[in-house]
C-alpha positions as CSV (number, residue, x, y, z in Angstrom):
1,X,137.4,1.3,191.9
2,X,135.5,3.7,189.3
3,X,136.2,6.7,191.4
4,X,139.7,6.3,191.8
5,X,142.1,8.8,190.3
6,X,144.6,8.0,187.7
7,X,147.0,10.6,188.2
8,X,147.2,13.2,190.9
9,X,149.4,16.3,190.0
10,X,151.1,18.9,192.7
11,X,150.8,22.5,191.2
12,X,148.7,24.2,187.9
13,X,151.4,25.9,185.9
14,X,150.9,25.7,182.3
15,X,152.8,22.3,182.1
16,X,150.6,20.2,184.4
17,X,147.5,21.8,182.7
18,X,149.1,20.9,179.6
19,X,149.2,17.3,181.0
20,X,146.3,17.0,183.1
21,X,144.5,17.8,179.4
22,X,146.1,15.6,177.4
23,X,145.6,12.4,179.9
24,X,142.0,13.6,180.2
25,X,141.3,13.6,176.4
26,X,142.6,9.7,176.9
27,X,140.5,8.5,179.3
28,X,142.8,9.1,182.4
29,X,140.4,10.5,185.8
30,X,143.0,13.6,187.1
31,X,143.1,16.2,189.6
32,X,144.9,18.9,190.0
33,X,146.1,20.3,193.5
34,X,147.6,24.1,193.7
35,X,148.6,25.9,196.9
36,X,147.8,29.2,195.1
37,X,143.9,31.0,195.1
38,X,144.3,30.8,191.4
39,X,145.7,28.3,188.8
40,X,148.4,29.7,186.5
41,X,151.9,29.5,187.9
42,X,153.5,32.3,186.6
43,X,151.1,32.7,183.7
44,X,148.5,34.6,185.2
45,X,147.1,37.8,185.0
46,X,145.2,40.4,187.7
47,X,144.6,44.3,188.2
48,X,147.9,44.3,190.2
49,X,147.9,48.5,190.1
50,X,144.4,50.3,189.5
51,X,140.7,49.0,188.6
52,X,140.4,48.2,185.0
53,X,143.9,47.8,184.5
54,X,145.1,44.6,183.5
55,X,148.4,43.3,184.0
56,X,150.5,40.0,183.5
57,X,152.2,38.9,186.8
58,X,155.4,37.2,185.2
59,X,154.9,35.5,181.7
60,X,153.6,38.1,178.8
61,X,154.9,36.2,175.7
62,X,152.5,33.9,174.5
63,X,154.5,32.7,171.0
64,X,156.0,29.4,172.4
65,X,152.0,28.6,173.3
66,X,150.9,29.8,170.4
67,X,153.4,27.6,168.3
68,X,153.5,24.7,170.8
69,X,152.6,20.6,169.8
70,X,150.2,21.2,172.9
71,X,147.8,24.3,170.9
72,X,148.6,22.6,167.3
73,X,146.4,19.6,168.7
74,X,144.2,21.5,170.8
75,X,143.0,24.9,169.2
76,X,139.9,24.6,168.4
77,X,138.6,23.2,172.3
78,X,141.1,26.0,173.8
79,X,139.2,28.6,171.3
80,X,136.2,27.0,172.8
81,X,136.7,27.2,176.0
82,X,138.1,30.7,175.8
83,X,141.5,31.2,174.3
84,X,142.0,34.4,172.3
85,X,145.3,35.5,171.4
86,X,146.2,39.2,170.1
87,X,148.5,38.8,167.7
88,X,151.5,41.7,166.4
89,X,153.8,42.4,163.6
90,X,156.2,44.5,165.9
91,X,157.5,42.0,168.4
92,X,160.5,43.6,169.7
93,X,163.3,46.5,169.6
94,X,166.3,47.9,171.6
95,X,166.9,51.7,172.5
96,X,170.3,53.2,172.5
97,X,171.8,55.7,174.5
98,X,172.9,57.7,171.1
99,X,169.2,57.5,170.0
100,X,169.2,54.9,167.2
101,X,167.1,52.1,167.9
102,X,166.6,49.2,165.9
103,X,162.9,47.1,166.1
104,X,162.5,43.4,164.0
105,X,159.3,43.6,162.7
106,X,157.0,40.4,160.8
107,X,158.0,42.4,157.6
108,X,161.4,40.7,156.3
109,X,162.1,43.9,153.8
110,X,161.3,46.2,156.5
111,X,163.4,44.9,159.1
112,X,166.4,44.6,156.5
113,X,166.4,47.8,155.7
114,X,166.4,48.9,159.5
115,X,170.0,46.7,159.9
116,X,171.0,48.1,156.7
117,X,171.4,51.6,158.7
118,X,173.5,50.0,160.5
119,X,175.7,47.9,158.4
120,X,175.4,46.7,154.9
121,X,177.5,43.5,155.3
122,X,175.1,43.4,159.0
123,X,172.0,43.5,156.0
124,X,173.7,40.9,153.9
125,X,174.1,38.4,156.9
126,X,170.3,39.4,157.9
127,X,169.3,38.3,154.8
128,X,171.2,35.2,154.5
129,X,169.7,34.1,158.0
130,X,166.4,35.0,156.7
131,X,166.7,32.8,153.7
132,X,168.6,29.8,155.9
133,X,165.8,29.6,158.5
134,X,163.2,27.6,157.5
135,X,166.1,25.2,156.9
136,X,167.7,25.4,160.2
137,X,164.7,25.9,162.4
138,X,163.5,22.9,161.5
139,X,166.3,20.9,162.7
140,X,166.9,23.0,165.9
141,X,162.9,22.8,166.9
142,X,163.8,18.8,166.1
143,X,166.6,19.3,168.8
144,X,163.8,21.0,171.2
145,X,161.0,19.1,170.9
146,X,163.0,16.2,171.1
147,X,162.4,14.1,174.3
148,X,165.9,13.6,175.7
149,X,166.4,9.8,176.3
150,X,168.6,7.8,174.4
151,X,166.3,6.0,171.8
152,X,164.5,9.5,170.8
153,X,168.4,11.3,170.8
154,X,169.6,8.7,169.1
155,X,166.5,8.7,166.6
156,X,167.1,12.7,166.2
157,X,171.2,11.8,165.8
158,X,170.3,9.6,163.2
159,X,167.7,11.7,161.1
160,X,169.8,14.8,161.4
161,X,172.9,13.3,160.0
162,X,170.7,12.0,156.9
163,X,169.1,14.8,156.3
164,X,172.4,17.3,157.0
165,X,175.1,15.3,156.5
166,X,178.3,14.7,158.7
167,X,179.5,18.5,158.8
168,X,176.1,19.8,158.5
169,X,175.1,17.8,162.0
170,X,178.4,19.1,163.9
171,X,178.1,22.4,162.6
172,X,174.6,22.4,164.2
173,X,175.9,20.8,167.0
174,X,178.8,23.6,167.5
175,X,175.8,26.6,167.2
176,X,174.3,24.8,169.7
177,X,177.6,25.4,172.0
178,X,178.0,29.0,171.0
179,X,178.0,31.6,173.4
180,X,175.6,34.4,172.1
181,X,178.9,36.8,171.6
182,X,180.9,34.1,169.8
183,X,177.6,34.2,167.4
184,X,176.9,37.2,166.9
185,X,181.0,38.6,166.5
186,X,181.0,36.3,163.7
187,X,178.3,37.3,162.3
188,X,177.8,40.6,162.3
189,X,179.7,43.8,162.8
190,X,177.5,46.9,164.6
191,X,177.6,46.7,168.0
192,X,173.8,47.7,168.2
193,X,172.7,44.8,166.0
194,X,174.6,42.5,168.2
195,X,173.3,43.9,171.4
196,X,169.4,44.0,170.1
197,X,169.4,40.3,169.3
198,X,172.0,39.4,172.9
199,X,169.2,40.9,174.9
200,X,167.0,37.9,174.4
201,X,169.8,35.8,175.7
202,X,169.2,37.7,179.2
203,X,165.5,36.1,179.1
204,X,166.9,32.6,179.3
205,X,170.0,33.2,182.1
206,X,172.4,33.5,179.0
207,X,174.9,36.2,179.4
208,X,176.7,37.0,176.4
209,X,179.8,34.9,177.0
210,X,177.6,32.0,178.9
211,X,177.7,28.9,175.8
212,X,174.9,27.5,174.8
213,X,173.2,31.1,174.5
214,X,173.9,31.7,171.3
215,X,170.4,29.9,169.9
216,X,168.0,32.1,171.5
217,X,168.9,35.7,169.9
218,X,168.8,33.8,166.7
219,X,165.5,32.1,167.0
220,X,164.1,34.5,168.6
221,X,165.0,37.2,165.9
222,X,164.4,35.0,163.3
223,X,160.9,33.7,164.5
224,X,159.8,37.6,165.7
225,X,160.4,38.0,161.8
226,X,158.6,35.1,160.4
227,X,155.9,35.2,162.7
228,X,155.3,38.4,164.7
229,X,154.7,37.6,168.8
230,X,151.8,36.6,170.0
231,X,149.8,38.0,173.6
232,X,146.9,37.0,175.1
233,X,144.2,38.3,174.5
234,X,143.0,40.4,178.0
235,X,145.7,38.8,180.1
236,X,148.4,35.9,179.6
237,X,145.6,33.8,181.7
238,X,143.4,33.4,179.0
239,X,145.8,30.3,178.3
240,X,145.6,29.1,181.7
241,X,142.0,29.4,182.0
242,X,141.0,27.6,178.7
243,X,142.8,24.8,180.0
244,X,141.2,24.6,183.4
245,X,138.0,24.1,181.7
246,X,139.2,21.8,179.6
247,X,140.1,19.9,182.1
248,X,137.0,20.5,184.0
249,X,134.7,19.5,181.1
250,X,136.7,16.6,180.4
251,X,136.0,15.1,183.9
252,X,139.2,16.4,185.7
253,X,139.5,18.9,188.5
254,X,141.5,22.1,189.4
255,X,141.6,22.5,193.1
256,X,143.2,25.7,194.1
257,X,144.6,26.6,197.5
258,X,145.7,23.3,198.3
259,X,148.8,23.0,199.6
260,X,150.3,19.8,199.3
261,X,153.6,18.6,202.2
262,X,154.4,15.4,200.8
263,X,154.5,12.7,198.2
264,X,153.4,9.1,199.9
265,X,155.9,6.3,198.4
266,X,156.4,2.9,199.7
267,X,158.2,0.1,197.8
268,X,160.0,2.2,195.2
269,X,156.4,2.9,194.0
270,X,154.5,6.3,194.8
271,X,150.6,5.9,195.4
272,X,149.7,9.6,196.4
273,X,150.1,12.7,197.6
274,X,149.4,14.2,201.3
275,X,147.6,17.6,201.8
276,X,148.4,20.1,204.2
277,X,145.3,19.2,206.3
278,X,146.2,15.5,206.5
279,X,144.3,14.4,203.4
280,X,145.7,12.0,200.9
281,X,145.3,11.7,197.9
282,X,145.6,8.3,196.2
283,X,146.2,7.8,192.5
284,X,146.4,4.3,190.6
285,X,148.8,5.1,187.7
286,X,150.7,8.4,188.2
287,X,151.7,11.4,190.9
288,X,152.9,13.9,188.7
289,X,155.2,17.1,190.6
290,X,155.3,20.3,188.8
291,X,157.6,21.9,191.4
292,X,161.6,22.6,191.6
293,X,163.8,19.8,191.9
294,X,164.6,20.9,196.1
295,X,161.2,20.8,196.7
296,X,160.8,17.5,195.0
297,X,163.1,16.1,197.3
298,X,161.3,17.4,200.5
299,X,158.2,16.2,199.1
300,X,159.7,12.8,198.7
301,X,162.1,12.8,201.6
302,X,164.8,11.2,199.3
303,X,164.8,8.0,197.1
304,X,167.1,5.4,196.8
305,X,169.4,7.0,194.1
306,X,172.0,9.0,195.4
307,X,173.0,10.5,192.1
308,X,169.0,11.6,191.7
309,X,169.3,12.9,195.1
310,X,172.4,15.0,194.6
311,X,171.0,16.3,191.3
312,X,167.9,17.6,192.9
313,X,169.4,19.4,195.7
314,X,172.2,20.8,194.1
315,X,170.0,22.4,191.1
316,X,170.9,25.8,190.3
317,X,169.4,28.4,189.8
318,X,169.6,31.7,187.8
319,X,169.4,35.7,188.9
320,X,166.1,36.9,189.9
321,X,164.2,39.7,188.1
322,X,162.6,42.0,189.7
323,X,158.7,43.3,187.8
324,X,157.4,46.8,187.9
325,X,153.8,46.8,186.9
326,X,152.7,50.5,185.7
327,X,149.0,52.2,185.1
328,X,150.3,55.1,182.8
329,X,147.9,58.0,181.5
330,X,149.7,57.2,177.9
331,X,152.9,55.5,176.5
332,X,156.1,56.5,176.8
333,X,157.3,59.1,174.8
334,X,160.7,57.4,173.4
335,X,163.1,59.2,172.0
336,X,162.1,57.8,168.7
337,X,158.3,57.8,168.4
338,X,158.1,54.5,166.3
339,X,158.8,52.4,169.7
340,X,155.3,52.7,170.9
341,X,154.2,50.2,168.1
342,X,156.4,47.2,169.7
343,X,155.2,44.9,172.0
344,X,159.0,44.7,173.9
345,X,161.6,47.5,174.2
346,X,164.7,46.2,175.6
347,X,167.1,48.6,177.3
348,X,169.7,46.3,177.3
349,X,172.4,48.8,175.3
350,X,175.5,46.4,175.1
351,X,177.5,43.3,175.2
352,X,179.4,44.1,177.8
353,X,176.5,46.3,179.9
354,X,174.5,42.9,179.9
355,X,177.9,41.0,180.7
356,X,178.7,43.2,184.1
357,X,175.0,43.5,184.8
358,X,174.5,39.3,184.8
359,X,178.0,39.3,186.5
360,X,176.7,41.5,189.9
361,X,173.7,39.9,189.8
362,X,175.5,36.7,190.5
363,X,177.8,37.9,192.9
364,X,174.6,39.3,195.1
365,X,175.0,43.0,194.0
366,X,171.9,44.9,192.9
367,X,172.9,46.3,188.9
368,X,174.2,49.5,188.5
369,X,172.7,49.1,185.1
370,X,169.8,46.8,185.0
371,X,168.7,45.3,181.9
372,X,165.0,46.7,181.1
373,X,162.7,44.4,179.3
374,X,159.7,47.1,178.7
375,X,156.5,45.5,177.7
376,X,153.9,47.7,176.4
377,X,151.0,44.8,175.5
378,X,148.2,47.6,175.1
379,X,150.0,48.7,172.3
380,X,148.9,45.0,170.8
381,X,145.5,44.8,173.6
382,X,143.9,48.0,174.5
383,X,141.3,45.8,176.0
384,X,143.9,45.9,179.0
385,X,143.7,49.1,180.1
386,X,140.4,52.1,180.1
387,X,140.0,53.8,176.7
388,X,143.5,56.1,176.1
389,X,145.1,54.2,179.1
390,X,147.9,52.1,179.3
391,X,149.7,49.6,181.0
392,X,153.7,48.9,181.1
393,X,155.6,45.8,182.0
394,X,158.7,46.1,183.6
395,X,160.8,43.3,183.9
396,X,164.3,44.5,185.5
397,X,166.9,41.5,184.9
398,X,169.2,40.5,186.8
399,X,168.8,40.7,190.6
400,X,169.9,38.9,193.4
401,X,167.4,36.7,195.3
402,X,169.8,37.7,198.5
403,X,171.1,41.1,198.3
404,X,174.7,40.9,199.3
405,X,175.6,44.3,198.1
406,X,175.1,47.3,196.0
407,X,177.2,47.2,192.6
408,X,176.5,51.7,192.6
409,X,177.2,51.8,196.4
410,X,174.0,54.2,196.8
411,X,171.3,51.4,198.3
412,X,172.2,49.9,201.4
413,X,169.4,47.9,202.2
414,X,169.7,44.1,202.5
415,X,166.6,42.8,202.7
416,X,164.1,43.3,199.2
417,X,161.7,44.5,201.6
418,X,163.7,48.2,202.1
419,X,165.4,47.8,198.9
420,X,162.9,47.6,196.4
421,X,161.3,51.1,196.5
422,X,165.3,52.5,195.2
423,X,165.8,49.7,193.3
424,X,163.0,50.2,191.1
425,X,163.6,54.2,191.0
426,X,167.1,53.1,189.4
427,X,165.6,51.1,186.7
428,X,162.9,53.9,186.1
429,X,165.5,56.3,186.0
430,X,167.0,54.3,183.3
431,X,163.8,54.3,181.6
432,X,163.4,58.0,182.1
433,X,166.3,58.5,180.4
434,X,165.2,56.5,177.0
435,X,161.8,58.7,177.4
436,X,161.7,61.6,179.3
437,X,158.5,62.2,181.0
438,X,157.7,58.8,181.4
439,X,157.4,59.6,185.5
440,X,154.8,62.0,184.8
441,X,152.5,59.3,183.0
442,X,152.6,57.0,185.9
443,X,148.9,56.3,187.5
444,X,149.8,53.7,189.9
445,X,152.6,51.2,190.5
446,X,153.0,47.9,192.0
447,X,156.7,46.7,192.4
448,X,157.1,42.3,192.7
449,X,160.3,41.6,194.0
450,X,162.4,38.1,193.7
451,X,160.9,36.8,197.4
452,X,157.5,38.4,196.6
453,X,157.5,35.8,192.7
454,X,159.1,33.0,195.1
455,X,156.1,33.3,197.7
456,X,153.7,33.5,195.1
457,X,155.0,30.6,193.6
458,X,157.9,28.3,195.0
459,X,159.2,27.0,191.9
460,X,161.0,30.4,190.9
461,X,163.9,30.1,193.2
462,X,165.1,33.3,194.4
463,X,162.8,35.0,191.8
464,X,164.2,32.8,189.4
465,X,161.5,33.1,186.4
466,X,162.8,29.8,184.4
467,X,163.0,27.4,187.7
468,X,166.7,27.1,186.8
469,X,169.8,28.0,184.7
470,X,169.7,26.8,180.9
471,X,173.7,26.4,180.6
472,X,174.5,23.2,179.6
473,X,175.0,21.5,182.8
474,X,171.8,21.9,183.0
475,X,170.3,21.3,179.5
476,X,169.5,19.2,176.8
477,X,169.7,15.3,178.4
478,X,171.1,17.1,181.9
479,X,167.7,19.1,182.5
480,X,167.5,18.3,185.2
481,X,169.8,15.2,185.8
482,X,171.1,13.0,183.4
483,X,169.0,10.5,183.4
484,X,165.8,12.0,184.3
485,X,164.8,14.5,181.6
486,X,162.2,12.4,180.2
487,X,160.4,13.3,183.4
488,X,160.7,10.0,185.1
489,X,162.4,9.7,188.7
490,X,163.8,6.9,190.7
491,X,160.4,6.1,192.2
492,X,157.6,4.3,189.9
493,X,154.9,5.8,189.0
494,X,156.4,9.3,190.1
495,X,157.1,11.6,187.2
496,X,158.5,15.3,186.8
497,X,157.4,18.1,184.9
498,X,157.6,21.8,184.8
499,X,160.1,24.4,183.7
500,X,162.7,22.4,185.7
501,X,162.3,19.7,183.2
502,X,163.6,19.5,179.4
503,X,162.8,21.6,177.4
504,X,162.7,24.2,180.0
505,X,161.5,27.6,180.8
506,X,158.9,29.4,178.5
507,X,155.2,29.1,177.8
508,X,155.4,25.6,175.5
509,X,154.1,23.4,177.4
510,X,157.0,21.4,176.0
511,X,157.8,19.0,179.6
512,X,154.0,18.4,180.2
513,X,153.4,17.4,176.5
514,X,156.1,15.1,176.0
515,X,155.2,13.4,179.4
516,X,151.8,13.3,179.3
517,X,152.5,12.0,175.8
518,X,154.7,9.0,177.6
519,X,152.1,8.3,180.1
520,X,149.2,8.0,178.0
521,X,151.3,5.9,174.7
522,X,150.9,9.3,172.5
């Protein structure tokens, strides 16, 4: 059977390309089934507002590729086949409502000196994290590219404690606990320090008193500092597109707008996977489902593990967001002109604002106060935009996936559908207020609501945009059953991957690695 497949995988998010690549370069015959027109998941990119401008649908952020075991092996073919990445020194910065802002920049001195005007002891603790994280990163990125099953946690358990020491390993272990608040109120002491690195928390479903946060401002302040942020080069796609080819060239196939219904088992084994038009698809070693843990169980109809069962359709799932793509005649003029060299502006101006707005976003009440994640990637890419143009990328966190309420009492819609034209004047209102005139700079707009990212592409939940919550219920050896984080399922030969799957949400490729890595014996 020379034309049989070895592995058949349902959806083409990063992590199944990741995969499908990986098992290609090792001899393994794949194809790829998607029920979208184009391959991507949520890392794709389109002229979603006017001709010539170019904007990213969901992901922007390209680091976590960039930095990834996945590009490490495979940069030179991806640069082949069509990877370019625009790189920046100015990664991100928060805006204030007393008009201080404060931006970390790939420029250690710089950026020191920025917290300084804040606080000096704020400086002093900036600079011993700066010093510590070479140190510390590398046994955290240990912790994350870890796969979580016993023999590699034990491994990790085992070389961390050698190379730390007893209270070295549980102090590690403890940061790993910490809520982003109980970090950052023992570290430092201005409330605008503390709320520029908490806002990163917001990206990953951690709320400032959520634990387990507390990781993310840090490495994500730290690592914007070492290494700047990275973007792709005319669109977040030209990831997702190098690997198609890959793939392609390799003797693979990408098949788009193919919806897939079920997953055919029999035995405790799975074999294939059946097409909406009746088709199945047979594979000899592995069906691999890049897809949320309910849908998994539809697909499967159940296995014979009840706790795998209860696991998958009891997941849970964080807030939606809510993007605003923008054409704008020029940038926004922010009330202090050195924000138009950043890549992110977060308007996310305290602790406790992003602790209320996570808070009726999880009761089902549209924010009186979003969080406003501003990305403004033709600062890094004109490319993106005509000559003197722009685009902005507005991603407005939290919001419901159902609307139960209004936390102003001003919208009464229920429905996203009625709600989403004064939803999205509240958050450019906010935005308005950071940089007046902003409004008048608009060219065209295209608003994507929680159901609208959830139609597009099933795996974000209610507009969930990391295909789950990170707290640790649902982390570490519990992504996303204990058990199963290795990406193995009750069936043989059946196999998980995806954002639902350790180590999680963002554009590493980090679940489809480590699995295709397992499959194929490295």
């Amino acid at each position: 059977m020379s034309n049989a497949l070895d592995a058949v995988i349902i959806g083409a998010g990063h992590n199944s390309l990741a995969c499908a690549c990986h098992l290609s370069a090792r001899g393994w015959k794949v194809a790829v089934y998607e029920q979208a027109a184009e391959a991507g998941g949520a890392v794709k990119s389109g002229a979603y507002t006017l001709p010539g401008f170019r904007h990213d649908w969901a992901a922007m952020n390209l680091s976590l590729f960039a930095g990834s075991a996945f590009h490490t092996e495979n940069a030179d073919e991806l640069a082949r086949n069509g990877l370019s990445f625009a790189p920046t020194g100015n990664p991100f910065a928060s805006v204030f409502p007393d008009g201080r802002w404060l931006g970390v920049s790939n420029d250690a001195a710089l950026t020191t000196a920025r917290v300084r005007g804040f606080s000096d002891a704020d400086a002093k603790a900036w600079t011993e994290l700066t010093n510590n994280f070479p140190t510390e990163a590398e046994s955290i990125f240990a912790v994350l590219g870890a796969s979580m099953d016993l023999r590699a946690i034990s491994t990790l358990g085992w070389k961390t404690w050698r190379k730390r020491g007893g209270g070295g390993t549980l102090d590690l272990a403890r940061f790993l606990m910490m809520s982003p608040r109980a970090w950052l109120d023992q570290t430092f002491e201005s409330d605008h320090v503390k709320a520029t690195l908490a806002a990163w928390g917001m990206h990953l479903d951690f709320a400032p008193d959520i634990a387990g946060g507390a990781v993310f401002p840090y490495l994500e302040a730290m690592a914007g500092q070492a290494f700047g942020m990275v973007l792709g080069q005319g669109g977040a796609d030209t990831m997702t597109k190098a690997m198609v080819k890959m793939i392609e060239s390799r003797g693979g196939s990408v098949h788009c707008g193919a919806k897939v219904t079920g997953i055919k088992h029999a035995a405790g084994r799975a074999f294939g996977i059946i097409l909406e038009d009746g088709t199945l698809v047979e594979a000899e070693k592995a069906v691999i489902a890049n897809v949320s843990p309910t849908a998994l169980h539809k697909l499967t109809g159940g296995t014979d593990d009840a706790r795998h069962d209860t696991a998958m359709t009891t997941y849970q799932h964080a807030p939606g967001t809510m993007m605003i793509h923008l054409a704008m005649d020029a940038l926004p003029d922010w009330t202090a002109a050195e924000l138009k060299r950043f890549a992110y502006v977060h308007i996310a101006p305290s602790l406790d604002q992003m602790a209320r707005t996570y808070a009726q976003a999880k009761a089902g009440l549209l924010p009186d106060e979003p969080v406003i994640v501003v990305g403004q990637p033709t600062v890094v890419d004109p490319s993106r935009a005509p000559a003197g143009k722009h685009v902005l990328w507005l991603q407005v966190r939290m919001a419901p996936g159902q609307i139960k309420g209004d936390a102003a009492g001003t919208i009464p819609d229920r429905q996203w559908q009625d709600a989403a034209a004064p939803f999205a004047e509240r958050a450019l209102n906010i935005l308005e207020s950071y940089a007046p005139g902003t409004r008048a700079k608009i060219l065209g707009q295209h608003i994507v609501t929680p159901d609208m990212l959830e139609a597009d592409n099933p795996n974000l939940v209610g507009g969930d945009q990391v295909c789950g919550s990170h707290h640790l219920h649902q982390h570490f050896m519990n992504r996303p059953a204990r058990g199963f984080a290795d990406g193995t399922t009750p069936i043989k030969n059946l196999y998980h991957t995806g954002a639902a799957v350790w180590p999680g949400a963002g554009t590493g490729a980090g679940s489809g690695t480590l699995l295709a890595k397992k499959l194929a014996g490295k």
